[in-house]
N, C-alpha and C positions, 0 to 999 in steps of 0.2 A: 504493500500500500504506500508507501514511503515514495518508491519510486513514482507511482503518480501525485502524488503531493508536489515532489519536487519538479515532475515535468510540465506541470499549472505552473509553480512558482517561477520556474524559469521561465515558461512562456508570456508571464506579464512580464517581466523584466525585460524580456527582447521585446516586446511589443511597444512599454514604455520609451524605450530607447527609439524604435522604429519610429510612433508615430513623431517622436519630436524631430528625427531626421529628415520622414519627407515632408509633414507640414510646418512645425517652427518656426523654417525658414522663412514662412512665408505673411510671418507678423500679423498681429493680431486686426480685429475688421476695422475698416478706416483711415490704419496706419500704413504709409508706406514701408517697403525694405529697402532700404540704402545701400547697402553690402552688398561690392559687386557678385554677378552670378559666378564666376569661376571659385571667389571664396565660401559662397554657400554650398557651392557642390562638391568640392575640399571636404568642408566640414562633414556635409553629408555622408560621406563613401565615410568618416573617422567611425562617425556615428553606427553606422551601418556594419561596420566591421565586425565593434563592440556586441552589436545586438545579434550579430552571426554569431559568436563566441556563447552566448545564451542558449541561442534557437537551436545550432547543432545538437548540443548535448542535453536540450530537451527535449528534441525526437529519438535522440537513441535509445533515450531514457525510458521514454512513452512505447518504443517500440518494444523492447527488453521487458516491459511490466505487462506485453500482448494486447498493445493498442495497434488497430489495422491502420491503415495509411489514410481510410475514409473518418476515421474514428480521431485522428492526431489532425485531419485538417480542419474540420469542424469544432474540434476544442480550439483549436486555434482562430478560428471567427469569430467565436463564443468573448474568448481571452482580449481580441484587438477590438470588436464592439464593447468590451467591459472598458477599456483603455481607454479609446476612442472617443464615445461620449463624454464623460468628464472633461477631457482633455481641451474637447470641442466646446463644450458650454463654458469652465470653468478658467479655462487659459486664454483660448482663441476669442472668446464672448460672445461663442455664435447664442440664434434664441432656439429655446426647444422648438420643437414642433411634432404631434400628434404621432404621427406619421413613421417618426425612428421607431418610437414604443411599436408597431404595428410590425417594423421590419427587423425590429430585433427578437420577437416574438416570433416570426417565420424560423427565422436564425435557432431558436432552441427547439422548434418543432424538427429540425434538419437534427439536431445533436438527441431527440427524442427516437427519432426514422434510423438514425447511425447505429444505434445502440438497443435498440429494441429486443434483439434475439437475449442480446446478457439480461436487460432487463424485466422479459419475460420467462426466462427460464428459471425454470424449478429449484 
């Protein structure tokens, strides 16, 4: 059980890392980015490195603990919509809207369909 503990815990940690690489750069609503694009994308591949260093060794992890490849990509939706939204509302200042709730709800009926045979079996 461990090892999925720790293959969630890493995959927010790469996730966290992700979304501030590809979005971050791209400053919060209203304000321009000033920083030329060759040093945003610099920084990005830094960032991105970092969050590969996470992500590898928490699908190995996921894989090892017999999570299927449809089962490790769908936790991983689950994990950057967990990320994601806050990030979006609380950093970026976008405004809610209806709408995510709806599509984030699709999102665990997909993690509900993935997992169905473990969770119905005896």
């Amino acid at each position: 059980m461990w090892k999925l503990i720790l293959t969630v815990t890493l995959l927010v940690i790469s996730n966290i890392v992700m979304t501030f690489a590809w979005y971050g750069s791209l400053g919060k609503q209203g304000q321009a980015v000033e920083t030329p694009m060759w040093k945003l994308i610099i920084f990005s591949w830094a960032l991105a490195f970092l969050e590969y260093c996470f992500l590898i060794p928490a699908n190995h992890l996921g894989r090892e603990y017999g999570l299927s490849l449809a089962q490790l990509k769908i936790t991983q939706e689950v994990v950057t919509l967990s990320v994601f939204v806050p990030f979006m509302l609380l950093y970026m200042g976008e405004h809610w809207k209806w709408d995510y709730l709806w599509a984030f709800l699709c999102i665990l009926g997909a993690v509900f369909f993935v997992n169905r045979e473990a969770l119905m079996a005896p």
